[in-house]
NUVO-489341 format. One record per residue (C-alpha): residue number from 0; residue in three letters; x, y, z. Coordinates in nm, 2 decimals, decimal comma. Example, Ala and Ser with C-alpha at 12.3 -4.5 7.8 and 13.67 -1.06 7.14 Angstrom:
BEGIN
+-----+--------+--------+--------+--------+
: num : residu :      x :      y :      z :
+-----+--------+--------+--------+--------+
:   0 :    ALA :   1,23 :  -0,45 :   0,78 :
:   1 :    SER :   1,37 :  -0,11 :   0,71 :
+-----+--------+--------+--------+--------+
END
This chain:
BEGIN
+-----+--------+--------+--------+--------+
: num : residu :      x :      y :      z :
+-----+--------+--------+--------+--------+
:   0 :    UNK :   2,00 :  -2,65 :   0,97 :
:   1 :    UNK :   1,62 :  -2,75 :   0,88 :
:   2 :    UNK :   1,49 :  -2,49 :   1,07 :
:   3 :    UNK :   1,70 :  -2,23 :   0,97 :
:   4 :    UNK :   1,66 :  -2,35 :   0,60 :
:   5 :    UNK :   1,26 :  -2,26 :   0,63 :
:   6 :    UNK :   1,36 :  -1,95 :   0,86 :
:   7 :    UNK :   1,53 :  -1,81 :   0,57 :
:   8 :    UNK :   1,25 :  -1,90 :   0,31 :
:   9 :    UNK :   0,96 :  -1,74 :   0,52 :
:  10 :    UNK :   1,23 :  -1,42 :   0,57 :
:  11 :    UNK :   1,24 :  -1,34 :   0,21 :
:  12 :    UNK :   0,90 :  -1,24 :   0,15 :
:  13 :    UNK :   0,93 :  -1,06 :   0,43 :
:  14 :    UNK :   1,22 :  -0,81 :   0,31 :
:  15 :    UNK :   1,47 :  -0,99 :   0,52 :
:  16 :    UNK :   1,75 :  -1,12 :   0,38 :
:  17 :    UNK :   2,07 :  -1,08 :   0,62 :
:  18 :    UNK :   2,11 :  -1,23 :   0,94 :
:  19 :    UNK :   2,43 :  -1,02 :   1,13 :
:  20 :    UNK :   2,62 :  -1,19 :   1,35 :
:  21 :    UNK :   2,94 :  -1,17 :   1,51 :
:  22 :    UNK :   3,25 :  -1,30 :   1,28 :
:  23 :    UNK :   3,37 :  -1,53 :   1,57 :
:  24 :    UNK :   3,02 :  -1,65 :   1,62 :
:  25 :    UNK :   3,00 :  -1,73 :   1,23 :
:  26 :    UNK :   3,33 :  -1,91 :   1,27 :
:  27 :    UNK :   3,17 :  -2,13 :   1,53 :
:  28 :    UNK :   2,88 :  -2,17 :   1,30 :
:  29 :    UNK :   3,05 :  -2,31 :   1,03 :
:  30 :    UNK :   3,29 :  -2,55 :   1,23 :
:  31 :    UNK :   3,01 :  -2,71 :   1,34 :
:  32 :    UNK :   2,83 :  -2,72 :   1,00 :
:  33 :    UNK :   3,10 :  -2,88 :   0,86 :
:  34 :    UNK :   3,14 :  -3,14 :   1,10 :
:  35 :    UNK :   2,79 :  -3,26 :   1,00 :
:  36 :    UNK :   2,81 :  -3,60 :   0,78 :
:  37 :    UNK :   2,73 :  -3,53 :   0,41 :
:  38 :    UNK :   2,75 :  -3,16 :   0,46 :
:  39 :    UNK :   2,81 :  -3,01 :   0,09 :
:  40 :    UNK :   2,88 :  -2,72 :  -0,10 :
:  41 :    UNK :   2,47 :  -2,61 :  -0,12 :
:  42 :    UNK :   2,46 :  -2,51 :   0,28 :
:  43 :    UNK :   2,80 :  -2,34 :   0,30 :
:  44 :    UNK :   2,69 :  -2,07 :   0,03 :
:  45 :    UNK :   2,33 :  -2,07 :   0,18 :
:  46 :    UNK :   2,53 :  -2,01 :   0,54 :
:  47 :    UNK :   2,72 :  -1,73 :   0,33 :
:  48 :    UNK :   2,44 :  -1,57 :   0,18 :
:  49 :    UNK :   2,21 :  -1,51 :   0,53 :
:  50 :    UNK :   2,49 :  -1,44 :   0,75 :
:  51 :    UNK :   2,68 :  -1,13 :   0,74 :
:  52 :    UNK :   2,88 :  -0,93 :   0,99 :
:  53 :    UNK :   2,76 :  -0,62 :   1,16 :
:  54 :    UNK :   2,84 :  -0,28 :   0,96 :
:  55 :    UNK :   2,81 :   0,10 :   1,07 :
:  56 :    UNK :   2,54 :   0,26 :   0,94 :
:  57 :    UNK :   2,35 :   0,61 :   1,11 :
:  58 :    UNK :   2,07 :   0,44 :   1,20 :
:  59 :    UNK :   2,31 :   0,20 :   1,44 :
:  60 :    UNK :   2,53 :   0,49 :   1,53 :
:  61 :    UNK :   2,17 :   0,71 :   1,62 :
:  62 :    UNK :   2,15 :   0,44 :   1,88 :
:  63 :    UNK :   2,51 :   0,36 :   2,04 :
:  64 :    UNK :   2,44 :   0,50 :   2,28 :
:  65 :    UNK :   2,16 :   0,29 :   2,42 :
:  66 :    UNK :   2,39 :   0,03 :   2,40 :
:  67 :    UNK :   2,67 :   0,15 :   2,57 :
:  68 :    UNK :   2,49 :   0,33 :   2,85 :
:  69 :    UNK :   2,39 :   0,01 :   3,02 :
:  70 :    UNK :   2,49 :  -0,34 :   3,03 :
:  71 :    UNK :   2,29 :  -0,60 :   2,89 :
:  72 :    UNK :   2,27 :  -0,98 :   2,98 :
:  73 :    UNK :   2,05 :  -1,29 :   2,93 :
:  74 :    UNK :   2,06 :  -1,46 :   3,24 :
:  75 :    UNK :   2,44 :  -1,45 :   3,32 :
:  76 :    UNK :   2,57 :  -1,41 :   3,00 :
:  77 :    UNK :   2,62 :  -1,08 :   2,86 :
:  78 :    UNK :   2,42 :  -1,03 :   2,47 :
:  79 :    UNK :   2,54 :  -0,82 :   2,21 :
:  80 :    UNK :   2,30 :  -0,92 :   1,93 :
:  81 :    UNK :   1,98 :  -0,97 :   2,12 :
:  82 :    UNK :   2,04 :  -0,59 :   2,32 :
:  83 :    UNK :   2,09 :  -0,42 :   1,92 :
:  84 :    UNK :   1,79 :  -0,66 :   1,81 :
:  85 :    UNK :   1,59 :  -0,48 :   2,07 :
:  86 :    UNK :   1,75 :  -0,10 :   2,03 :
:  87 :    UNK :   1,66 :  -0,12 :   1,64 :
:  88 :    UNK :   1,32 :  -0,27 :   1,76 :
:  89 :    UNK :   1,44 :  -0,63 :   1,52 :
:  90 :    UNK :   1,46 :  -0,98 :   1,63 :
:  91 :    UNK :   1,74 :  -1,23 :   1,67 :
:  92 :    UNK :   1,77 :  -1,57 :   1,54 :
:  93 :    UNK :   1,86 :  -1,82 :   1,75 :
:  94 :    UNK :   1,93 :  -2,21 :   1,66 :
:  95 :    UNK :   2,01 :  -2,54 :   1,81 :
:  96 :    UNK :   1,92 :  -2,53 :   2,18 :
:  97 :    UNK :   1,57 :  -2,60 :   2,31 :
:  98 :    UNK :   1,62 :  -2,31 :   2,56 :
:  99 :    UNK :   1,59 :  -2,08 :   2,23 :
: 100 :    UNK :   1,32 :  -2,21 :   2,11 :
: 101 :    UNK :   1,08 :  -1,93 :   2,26 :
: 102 :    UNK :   0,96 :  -1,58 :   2,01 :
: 103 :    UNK :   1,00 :  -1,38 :   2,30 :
: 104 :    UNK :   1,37 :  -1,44 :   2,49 :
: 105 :    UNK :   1,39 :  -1,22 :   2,81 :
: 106 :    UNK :   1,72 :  -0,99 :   2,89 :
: 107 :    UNK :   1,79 :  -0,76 :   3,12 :
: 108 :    UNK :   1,89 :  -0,40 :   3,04 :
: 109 :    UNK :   2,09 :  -0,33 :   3,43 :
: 110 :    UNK :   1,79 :  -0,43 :   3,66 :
: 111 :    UNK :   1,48 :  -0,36 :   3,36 :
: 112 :    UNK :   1,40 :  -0,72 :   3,21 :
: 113 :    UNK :   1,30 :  -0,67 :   2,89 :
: 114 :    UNK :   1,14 :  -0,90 :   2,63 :
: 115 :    UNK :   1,30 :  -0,92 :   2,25 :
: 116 :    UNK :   1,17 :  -1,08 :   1,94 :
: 117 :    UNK :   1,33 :  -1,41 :   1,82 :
: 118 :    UNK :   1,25 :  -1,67 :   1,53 :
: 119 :    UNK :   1,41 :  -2,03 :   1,54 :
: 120 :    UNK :   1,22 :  -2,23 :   1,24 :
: 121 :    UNK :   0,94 :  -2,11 :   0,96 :
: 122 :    UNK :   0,67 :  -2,11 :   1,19 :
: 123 :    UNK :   0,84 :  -1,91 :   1,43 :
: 124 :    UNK :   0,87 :  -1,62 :   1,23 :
: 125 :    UNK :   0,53 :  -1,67 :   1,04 :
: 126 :    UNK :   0,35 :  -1,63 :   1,44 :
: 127 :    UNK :   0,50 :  -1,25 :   1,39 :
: 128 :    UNK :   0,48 :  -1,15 :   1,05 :
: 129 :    UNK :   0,22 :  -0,92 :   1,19 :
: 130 :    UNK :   0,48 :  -0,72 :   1,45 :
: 131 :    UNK :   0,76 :  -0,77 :   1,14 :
: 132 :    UNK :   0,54 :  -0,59 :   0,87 :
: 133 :    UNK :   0,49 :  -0,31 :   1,10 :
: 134 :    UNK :   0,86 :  -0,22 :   1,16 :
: 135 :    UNK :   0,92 :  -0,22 :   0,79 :
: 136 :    UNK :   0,80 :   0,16 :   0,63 :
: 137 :    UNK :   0,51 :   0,12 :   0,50 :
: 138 :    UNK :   0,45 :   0,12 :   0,10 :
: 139 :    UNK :   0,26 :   0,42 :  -0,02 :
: 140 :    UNK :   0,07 :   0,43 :  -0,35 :
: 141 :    UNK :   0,05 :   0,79 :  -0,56 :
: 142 :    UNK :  -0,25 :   0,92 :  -0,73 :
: 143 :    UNK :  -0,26 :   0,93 :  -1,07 :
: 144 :    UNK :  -0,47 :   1,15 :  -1,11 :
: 145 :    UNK :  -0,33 :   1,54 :  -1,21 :
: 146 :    UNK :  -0,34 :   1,81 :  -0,98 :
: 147 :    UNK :  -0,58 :   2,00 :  -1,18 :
: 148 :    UNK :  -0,81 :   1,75 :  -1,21 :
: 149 :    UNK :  -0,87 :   1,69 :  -0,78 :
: 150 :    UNK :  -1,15 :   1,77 :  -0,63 :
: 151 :    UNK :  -1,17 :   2,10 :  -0,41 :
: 152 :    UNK :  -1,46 :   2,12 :  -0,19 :
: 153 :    UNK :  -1,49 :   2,43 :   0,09 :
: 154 :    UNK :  -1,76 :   2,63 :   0,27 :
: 155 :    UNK :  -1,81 :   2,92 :   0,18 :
: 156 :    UNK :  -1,65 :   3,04 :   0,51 :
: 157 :    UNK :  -1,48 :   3,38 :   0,59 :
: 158 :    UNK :  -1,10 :   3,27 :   0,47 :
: 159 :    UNK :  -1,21 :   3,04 :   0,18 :
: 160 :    UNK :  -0,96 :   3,30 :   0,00 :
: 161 :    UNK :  -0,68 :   3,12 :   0,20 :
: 162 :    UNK :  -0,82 :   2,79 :   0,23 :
: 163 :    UNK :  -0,83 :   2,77 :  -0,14 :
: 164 :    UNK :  -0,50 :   2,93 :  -0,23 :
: 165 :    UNK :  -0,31 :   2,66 :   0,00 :
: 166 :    UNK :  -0,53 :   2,38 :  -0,14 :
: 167 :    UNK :  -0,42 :   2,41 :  -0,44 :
: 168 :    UNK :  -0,09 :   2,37 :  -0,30 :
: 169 :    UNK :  -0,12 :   2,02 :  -0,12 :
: 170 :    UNK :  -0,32 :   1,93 :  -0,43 :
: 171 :    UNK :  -0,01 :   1,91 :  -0,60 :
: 172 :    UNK :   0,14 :   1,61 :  -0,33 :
: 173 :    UNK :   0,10 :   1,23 :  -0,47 :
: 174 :    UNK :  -0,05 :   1,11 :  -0,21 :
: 175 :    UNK :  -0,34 :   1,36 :  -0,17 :
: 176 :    UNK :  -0,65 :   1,24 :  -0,40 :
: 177 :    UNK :  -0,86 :   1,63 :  -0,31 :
: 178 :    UNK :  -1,00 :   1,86 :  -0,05 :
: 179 :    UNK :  -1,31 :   1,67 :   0,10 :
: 180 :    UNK :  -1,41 :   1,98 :   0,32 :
: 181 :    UNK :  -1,38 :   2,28 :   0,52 :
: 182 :    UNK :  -1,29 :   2,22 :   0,89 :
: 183 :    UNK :  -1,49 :   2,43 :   1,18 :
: 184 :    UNK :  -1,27 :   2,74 :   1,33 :
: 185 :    UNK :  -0,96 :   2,60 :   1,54 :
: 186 :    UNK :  -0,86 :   2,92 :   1,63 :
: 187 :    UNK :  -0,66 :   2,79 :   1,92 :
: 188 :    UNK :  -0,50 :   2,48 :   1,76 :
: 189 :    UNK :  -0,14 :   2,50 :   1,68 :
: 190 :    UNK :  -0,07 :   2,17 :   1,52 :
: 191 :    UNK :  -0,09 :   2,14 :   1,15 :
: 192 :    UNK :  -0,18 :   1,78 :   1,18 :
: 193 :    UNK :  -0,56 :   1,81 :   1,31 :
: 194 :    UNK :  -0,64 :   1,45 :   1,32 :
: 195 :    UNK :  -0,57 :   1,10 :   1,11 :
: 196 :    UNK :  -0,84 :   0,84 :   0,97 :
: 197 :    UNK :  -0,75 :   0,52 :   0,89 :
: 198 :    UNK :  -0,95 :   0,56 :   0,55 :
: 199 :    UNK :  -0,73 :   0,79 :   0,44 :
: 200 :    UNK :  -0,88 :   1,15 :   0,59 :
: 201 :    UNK :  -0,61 :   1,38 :   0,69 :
: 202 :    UNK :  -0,73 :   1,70 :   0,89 :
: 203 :    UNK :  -0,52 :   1,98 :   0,87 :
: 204 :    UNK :  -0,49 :   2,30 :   1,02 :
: 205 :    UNK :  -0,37 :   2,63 :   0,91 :
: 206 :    UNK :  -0,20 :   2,74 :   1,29 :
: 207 :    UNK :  -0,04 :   3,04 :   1,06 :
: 208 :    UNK :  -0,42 :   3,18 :   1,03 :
: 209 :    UNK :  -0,62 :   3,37 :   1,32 :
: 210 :    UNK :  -0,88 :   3,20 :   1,24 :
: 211 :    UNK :  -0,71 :   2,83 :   1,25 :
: 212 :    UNK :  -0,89 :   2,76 :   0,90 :
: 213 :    UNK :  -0,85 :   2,39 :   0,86 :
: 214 :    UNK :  -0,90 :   2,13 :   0,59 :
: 215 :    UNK :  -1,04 :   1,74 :   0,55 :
: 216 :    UNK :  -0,82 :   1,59 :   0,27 :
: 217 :    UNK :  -0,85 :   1,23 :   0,12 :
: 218 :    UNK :  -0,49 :   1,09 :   0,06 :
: 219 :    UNK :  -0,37 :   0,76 :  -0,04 :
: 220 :    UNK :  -0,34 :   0,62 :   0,31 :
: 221 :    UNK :  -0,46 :   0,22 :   0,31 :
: 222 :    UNK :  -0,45 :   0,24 :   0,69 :
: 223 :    UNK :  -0,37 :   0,42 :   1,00 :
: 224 :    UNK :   0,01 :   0,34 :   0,94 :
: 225 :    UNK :   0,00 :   0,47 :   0,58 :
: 226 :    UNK :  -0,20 :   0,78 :   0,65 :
: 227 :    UNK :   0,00 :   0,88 :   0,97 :
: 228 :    UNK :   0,33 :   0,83 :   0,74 :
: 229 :    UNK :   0,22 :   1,03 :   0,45 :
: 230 :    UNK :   0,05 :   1,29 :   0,75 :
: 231 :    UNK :   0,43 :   1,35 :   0,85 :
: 232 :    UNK :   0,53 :   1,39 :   0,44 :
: 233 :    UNK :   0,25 :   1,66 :   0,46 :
: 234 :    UNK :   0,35 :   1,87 :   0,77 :
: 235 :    UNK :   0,72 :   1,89 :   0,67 :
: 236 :    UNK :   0,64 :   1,94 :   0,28 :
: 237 :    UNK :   0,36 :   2,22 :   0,32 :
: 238 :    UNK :   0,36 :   2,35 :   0,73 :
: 239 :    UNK :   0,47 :   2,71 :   0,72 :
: 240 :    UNK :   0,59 :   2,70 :   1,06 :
+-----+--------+--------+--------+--------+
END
């Protein structure tokens, strides 16, 4: 109950407050909590508070199916929880045993062993806040700054007409800070999204253009995660395919 005590206080900075588990399994828990001498009121609520029982949601129901196409065991025990924890790319928690005490448990999807995320104590989860923090969304910061007053920078290349027209269009997005430059002809590109930075750069593409007129723009992006995430916000706010 240690361990899971600092699990839990380690999770919350994290964003992760629930634990699901099975309602029979969280019967079993709590029998066995309450057997413990000197148990009081203070665990039972913290027991209450972590662990909840699965609920439907689309982003479970998106993936039924990659449950129920196959049969999933740990050794020769079939898992529920440790299969979902791997469909919704999460990790299990696991206590008591020294057989679970490993971040990586092994399972088999039919004859494909595969290997699932799994915290036991603090430190456990601590040795993968790295792998947590990038299933989480990533937080993006907006400009400030108004669209009128963003840089617009372009060559003054055939279709700067068009270039400029649809620049001061993506100006107008949060997470775009201006128009570093013109990109060479991509005549034959047909992506809107050219190419992603990890400072930031976007490179877009006009595929709606003979020419394939194309754009640098600075956004927001931190990182490659950020920029790539508000690269997608982009193409489905302003690609005119």
């Amino acid at each position: 109950m240690q361990n899971l005590a600092a699990l839990y206080r380690e999770a919350g900075p994290l964003g992760i407050r629930t634990c699901r588990i099975h309602p029979n399994d969280f019967v079993t828990l709590l029998s066995a909590v309450q057997s413990i001498p000197g148990v009081n009121a203070n665990l039972m609520n913290f027991l209450y508070a972590f662990f909840k029982s699965p609920y439907e949601s689309d982003a479970v129901d998106a993936r039924q199916d990659a449950y129920l196409c196959y049969e999933w065991h740990l050794g020769d025990r079939k898992c529920y929880g440790l299969s979902l924890a791997y469909i919704m790319q999460s990790l299990g928690v696991s206590i008591s045993q020294p057989e679970w005490r490993h971040t990586m448990l092994r399972i088999k999807r039919d004859n494909d062993e595969l290997e699932v995320h799994n915290a036991f104590d603090g430190p456990s989860l601590i040795e993968q806040r790295d792998w947590i923090e990038c299933q989480q969304p990533p937080s993006l910061r907006q400009s400030a700054l108004l669209p009128t007053l963003k840089s617009i920078n372009l060559r003054d290349d055939h279709g700067k007409d068009k270039l400029t027209a649809f620049c001061k269009r993506i100006v107008q997005s949060p997470y775009v800070l201006g128009v570093i430059n013109s990109l060479p002809f991509n005549s034959h590109e047909r992506k809107f999204i050219h190419d992603v930075h990890s400072d930031g750069r976007v490179e877009i593409v006009l595929p709606w253009t003979d020419q394939g007129l194309g754009i640098v723009i600075q956004t927001t992006g931190q990182n490659m995660r950020e920029t790539e995430a508000i690269a997608e916000i982009l193409k489905t706010t302003y690609c005119q395919l």
